[in-house]
PDB file of N, CA, C and O in Angstrom:
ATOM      1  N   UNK A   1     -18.000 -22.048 -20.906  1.00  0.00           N
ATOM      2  CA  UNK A   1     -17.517 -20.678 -20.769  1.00  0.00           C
ATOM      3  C   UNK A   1     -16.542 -20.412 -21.912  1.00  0.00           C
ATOM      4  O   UNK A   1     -15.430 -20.935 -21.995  1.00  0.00           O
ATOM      5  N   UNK A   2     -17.031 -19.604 -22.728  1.00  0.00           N
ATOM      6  CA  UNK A   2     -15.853 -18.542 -23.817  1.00  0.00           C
ATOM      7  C   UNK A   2     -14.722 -17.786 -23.234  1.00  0.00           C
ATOM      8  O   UNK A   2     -14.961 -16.618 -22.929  1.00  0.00           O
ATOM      9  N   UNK A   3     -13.884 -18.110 -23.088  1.00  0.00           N
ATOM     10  CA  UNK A   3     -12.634 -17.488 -22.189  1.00  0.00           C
ATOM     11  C   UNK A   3     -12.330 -16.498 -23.568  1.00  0.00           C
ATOM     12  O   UNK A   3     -12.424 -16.943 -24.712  1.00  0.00           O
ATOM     13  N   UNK A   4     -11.988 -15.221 -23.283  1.00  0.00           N
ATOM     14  CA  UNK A   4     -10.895 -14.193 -24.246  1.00  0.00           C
ATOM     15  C   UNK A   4     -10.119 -13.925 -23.477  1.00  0.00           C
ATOM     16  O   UNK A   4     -10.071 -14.096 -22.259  1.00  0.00           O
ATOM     17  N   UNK A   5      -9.076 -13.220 -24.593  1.00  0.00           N
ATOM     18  CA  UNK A   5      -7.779 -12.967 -23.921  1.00  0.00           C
ATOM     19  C   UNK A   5      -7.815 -11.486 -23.063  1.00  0.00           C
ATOM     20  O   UNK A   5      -6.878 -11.011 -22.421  1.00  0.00           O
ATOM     21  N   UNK A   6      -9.194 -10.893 -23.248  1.00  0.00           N
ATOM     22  CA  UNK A   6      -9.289  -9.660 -22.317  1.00  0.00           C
ATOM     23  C   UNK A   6      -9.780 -10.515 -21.174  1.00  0.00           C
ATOM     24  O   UNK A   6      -9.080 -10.034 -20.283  1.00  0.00           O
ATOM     25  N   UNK A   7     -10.267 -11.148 -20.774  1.00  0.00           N
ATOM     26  CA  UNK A   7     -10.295 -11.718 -19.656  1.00  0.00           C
ATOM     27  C   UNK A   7      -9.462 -11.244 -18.816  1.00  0.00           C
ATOM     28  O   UNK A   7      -9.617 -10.312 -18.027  1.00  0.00           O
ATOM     29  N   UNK A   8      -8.194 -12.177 -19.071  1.00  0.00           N
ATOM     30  CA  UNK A   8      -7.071 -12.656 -18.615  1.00  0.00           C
ATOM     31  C   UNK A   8      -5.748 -11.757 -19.415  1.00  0.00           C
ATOM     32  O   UNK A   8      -4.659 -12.260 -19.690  1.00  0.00           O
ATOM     33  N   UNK A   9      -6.137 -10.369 -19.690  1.00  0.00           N
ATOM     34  CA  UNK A   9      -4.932  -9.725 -20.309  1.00  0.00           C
ATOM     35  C   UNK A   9      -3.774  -9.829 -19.748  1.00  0.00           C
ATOM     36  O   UNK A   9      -2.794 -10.396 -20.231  1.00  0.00           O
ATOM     37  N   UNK A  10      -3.856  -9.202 -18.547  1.00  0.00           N
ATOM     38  CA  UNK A  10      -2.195  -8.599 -17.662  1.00  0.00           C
ATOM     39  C   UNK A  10      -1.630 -10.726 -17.347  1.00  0.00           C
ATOM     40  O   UNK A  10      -0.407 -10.852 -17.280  1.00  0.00           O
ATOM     41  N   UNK A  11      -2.308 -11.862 -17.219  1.00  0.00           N
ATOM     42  CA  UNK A  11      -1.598 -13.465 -17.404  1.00  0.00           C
ATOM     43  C   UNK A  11      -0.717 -13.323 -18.793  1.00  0.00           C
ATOM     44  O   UNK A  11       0.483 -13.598 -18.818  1.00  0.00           O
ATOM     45  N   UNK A  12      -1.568 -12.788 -20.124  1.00  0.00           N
ATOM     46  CA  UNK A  12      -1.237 -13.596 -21.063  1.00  0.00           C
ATOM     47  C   UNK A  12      -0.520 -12.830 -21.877  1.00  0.00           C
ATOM     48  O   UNK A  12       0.163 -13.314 -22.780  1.00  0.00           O
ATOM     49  N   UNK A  13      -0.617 -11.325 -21.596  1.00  0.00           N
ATOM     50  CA  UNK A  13       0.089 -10.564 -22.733  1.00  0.00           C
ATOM     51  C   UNK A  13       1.547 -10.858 -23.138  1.00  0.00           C
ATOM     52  O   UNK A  13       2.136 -10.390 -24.112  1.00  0.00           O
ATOM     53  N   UNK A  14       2.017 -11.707 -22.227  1.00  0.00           N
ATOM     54  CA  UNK A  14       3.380 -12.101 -22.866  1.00  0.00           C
ATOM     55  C   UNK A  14       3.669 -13.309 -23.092  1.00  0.00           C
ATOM     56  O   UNK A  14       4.493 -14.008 -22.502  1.00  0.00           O
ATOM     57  N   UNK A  15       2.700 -13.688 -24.326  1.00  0.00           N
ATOM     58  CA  UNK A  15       2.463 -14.719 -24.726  1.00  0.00           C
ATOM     59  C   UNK A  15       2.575 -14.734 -25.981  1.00  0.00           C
ATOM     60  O   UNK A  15       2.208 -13.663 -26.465  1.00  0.00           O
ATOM     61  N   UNK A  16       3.066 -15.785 -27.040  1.00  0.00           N
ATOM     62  CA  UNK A  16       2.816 -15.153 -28.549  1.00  0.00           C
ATOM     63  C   UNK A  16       1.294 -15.625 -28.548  1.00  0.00           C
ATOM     64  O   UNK A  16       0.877 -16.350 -27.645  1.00  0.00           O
ATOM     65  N   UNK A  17       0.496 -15.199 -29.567  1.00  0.00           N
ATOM     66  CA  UNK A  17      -0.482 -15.352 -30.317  1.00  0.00           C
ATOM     67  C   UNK A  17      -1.356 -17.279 -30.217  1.00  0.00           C
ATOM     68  O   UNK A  17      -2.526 -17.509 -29.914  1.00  0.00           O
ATOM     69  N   UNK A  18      -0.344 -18.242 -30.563  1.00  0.00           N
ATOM     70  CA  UNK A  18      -0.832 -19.555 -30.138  1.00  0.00           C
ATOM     71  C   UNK A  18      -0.567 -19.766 -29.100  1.00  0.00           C
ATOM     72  O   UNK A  18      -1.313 -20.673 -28.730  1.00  0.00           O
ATOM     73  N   UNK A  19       0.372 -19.351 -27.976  1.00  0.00           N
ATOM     74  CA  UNK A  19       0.630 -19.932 -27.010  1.00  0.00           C
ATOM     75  C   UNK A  19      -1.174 -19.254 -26.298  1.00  0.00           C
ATOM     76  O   UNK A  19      -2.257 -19.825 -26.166  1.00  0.00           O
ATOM     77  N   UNK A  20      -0.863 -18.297 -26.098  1.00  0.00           N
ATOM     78  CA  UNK A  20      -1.931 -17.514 -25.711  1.00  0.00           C
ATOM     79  C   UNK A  20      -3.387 -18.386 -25.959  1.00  0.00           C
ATOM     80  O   UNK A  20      -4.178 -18.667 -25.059  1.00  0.00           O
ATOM     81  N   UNK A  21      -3.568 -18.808 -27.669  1.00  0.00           N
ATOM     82  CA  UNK A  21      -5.384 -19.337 -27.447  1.00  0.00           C
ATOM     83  C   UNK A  21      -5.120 -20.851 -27.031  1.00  0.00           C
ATOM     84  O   UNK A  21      -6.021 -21.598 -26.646  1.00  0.00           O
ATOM     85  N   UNK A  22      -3.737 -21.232 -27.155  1.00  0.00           N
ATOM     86  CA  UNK A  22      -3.548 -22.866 -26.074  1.00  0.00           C
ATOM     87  C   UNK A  22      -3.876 -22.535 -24.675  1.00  0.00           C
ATOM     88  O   UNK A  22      -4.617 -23.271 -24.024  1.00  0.00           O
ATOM     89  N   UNK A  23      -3.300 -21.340 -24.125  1.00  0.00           N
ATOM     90  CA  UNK A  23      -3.789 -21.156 -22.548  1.00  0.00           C
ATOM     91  C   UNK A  23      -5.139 -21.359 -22.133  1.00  0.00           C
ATOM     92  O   UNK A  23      -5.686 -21.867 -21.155  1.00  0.00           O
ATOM     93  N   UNK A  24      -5.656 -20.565 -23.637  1.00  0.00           N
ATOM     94  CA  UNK A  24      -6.898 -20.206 -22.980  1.00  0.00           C
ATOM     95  C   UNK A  24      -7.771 -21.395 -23.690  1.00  0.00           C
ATOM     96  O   UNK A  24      -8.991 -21.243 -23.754  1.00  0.00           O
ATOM     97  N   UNK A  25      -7.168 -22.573 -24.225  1.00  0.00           N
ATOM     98  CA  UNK A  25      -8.130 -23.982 -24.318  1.00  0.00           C
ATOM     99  C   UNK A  25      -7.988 -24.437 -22.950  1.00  0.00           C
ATOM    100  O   UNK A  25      -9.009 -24.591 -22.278  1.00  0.00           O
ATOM    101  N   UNK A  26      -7.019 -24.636 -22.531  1.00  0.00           N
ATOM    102  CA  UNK A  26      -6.273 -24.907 -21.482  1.00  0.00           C
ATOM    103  C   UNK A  26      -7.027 -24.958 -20.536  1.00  0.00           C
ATOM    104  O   UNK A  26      -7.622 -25.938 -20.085  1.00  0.00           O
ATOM    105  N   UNK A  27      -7.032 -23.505 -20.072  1.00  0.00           N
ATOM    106  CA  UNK A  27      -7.707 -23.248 -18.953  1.00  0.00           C
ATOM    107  C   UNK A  27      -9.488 -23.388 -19.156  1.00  0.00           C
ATOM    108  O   UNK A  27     -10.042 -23.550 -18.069  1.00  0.00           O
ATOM    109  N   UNK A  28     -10.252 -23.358 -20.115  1.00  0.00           N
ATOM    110  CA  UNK A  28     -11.268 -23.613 -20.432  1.00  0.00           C
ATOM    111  C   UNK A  28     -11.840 -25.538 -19.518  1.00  0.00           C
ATOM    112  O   UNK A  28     -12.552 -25.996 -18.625  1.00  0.00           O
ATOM    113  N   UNK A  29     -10.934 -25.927 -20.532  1.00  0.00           N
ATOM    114  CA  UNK A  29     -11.056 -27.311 -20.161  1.00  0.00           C
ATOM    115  C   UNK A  29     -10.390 -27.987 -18.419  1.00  0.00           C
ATOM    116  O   UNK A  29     -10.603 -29.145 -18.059  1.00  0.00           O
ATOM    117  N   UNK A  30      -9.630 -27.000 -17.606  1.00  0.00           N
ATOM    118  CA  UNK A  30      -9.485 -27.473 -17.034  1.00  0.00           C
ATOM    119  C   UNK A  30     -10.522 -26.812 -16.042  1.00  0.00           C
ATOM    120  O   UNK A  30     -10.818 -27.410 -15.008  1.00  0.00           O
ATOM    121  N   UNK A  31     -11.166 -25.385 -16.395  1.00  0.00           N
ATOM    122  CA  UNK A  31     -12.488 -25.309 -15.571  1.00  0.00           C
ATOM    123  C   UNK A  31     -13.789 -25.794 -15.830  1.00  0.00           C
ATOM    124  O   UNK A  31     -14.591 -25.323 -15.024  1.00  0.00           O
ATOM    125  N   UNK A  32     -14.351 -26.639 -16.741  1.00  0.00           N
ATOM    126  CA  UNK A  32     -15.255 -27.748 -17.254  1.00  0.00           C
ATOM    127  C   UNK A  32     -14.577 -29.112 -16.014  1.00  0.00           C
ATOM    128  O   UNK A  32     -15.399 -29.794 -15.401  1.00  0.00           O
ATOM    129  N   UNK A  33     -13.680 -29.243 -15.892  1.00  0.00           N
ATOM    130  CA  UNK A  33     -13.094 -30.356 -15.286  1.00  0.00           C
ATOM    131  C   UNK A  33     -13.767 -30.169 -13.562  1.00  0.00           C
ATOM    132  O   UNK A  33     -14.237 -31.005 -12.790  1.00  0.00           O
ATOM    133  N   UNK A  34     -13.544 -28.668 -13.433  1.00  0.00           N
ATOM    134  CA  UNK A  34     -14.326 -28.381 -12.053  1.00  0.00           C
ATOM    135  C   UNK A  34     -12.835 -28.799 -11.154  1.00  0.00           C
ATOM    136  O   UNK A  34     -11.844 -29.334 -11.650  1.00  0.00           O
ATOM    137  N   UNK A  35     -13.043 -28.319  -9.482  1.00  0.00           N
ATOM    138  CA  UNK A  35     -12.115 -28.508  -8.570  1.00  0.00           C
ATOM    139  C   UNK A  35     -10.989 -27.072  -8.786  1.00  0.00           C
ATOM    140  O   UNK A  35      -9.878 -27.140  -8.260  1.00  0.00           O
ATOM    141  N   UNK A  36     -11.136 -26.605  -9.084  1.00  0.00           N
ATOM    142  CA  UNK A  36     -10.550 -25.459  -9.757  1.00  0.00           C
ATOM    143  C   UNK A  36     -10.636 -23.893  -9.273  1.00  0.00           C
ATOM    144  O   UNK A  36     -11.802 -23.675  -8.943  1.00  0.00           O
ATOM    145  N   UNK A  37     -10.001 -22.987  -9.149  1.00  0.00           N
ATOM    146  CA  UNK A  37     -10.023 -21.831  -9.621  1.00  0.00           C
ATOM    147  C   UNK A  37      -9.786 -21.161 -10.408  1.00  0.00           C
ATOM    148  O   UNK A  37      -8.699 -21.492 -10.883  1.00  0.00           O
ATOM    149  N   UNK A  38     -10.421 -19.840 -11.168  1.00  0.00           N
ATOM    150  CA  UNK A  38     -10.389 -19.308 -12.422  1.00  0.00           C
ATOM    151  C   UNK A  38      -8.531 -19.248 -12.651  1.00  0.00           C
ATOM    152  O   UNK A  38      -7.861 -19.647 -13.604  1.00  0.00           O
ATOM    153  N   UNK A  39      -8.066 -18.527 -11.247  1.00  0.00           N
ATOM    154  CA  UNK A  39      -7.034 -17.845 -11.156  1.00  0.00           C
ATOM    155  C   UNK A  39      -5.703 -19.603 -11.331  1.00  0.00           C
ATOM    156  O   UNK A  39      -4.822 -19.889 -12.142  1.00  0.00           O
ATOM    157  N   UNK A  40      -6.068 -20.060 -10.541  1.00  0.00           N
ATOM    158  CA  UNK A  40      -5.223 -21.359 -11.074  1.00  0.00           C
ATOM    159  C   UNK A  40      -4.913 -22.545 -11.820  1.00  0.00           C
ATOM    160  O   UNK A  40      -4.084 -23.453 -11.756  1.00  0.00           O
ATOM    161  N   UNK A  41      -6.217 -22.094 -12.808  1.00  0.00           N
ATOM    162  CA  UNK A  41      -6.753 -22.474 -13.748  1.00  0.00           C
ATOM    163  C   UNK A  41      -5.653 -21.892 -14.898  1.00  0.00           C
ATOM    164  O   UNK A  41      -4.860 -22.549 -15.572  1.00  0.00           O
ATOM    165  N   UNK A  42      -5.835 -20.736 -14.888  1.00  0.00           N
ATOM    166  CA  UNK A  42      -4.937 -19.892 -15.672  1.00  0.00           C
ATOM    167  C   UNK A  42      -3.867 -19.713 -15.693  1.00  0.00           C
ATOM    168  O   UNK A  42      -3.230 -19.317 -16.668  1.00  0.00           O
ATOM    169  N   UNK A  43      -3.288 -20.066 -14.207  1.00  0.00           N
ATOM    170  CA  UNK A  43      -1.911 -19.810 -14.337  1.00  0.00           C
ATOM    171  C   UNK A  43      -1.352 -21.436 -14.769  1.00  0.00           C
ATOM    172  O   UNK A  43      -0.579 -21.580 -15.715  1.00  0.00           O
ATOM    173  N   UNK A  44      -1.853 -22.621 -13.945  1.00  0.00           N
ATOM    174  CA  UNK A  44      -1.583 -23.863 -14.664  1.00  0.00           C
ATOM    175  C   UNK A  44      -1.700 -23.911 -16.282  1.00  0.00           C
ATOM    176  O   UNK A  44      -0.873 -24.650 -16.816  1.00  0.00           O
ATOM    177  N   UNK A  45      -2.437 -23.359 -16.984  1.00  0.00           N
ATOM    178  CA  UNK A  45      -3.114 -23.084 -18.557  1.00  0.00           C
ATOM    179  C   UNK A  45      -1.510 -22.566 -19.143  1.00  0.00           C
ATOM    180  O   UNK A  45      -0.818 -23.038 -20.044  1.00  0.00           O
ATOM    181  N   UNK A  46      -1.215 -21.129 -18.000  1.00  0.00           N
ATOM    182  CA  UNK A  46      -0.424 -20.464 -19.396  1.00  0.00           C
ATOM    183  C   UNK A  46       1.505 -21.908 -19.167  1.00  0.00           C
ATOM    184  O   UNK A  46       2.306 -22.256 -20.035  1.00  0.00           O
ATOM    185  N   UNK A  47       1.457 -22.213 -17.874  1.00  0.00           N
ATOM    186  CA  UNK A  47       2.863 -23.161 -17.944  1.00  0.00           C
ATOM    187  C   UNK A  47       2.463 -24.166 -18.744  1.00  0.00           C
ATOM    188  O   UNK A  47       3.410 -24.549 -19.430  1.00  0.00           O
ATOM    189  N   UNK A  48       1.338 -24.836 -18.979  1.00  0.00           N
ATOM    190  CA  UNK A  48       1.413 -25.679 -20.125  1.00  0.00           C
ATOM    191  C   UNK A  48       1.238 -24.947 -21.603  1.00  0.00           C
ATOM    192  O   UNK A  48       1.928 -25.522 -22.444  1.00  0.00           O
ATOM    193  N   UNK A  49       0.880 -24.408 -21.857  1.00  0.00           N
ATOM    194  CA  UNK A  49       1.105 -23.737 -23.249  1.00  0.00           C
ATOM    195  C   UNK A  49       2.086 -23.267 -23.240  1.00  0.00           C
ATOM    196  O   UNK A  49       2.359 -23.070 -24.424  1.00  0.00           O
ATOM    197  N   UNK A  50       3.084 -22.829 -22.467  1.00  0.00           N
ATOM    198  CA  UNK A  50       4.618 -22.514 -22.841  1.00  0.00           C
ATOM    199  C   UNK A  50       5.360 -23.435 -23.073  1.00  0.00           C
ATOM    200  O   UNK A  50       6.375 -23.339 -23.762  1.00  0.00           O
ATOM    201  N   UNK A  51       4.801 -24.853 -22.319  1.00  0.00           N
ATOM    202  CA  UNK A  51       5.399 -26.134 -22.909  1.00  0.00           C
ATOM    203  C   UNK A  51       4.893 -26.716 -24.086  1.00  0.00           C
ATOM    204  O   UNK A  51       5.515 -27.358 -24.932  1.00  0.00           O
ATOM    205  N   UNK A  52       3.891 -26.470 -24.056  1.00  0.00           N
ATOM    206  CA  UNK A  52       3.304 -26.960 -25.737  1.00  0.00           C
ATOM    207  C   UNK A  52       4.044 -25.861 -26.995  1.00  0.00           C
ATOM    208  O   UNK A  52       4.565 -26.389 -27.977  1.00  0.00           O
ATOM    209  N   UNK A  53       4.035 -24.854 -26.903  1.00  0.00           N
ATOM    210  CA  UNK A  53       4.635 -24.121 -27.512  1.00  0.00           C
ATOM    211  C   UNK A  53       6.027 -24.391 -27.793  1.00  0.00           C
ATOM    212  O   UNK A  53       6.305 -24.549 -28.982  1.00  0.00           O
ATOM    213  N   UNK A  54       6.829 -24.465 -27.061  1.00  0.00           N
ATOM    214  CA  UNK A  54       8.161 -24.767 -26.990  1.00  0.00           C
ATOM    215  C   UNK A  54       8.393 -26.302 -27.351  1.00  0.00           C
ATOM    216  O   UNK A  54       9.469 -26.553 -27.893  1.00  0.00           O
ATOM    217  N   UNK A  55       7.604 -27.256 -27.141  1.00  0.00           N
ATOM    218  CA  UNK A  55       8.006 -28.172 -27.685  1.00  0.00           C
ATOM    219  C   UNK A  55       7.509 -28.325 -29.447  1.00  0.00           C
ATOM    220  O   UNK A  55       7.917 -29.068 -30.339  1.00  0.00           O
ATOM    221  N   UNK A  56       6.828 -27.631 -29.427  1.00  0.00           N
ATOM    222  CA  UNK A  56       6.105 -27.182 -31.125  1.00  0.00           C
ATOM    223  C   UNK A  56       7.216 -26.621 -32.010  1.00  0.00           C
ATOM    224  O   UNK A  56       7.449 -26.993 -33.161  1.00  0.00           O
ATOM    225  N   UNK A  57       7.890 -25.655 -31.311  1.00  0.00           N
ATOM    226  CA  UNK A  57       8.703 -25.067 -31.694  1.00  0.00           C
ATOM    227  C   UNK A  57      10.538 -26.063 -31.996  1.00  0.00           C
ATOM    228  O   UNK A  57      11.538 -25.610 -32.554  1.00  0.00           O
ATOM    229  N   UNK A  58      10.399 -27.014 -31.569  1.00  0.00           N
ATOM    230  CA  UNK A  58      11.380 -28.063 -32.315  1.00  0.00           C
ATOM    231  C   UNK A  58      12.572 -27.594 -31.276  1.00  0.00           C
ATOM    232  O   UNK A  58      13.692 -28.099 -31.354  1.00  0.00           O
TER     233      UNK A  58
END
């Protein structure tokens, strides 16, 4: 599945730009993983890309 960020607009719009296509690897791979919902998929997706982000960010 090709996740975009219209998908999932009103999750991610307050996201910068990488945090945002980390979510949406994120959540890609953790619905390939299966056991999942889209919706908690996404929201688990965007708290780790705010941590990937932030720790990127030094």
């Amino acid at each position: 599945m090709n996740w975009t960020f219209e998908n999932f607009k009103p999750h991610l719009e307050n996201l910068t730009p990488q945090a945002r296509e980390k979510a949406l690897e994120i959540a890609e791979h953790l619905m390939e993983k299966g056991g999942i919902s889209e919706e908690k998929a996404i929201k688990e997706a965007i708290v780790r890309a705010e941590e990937w982000f932030l720790n990127s960010e030094g």
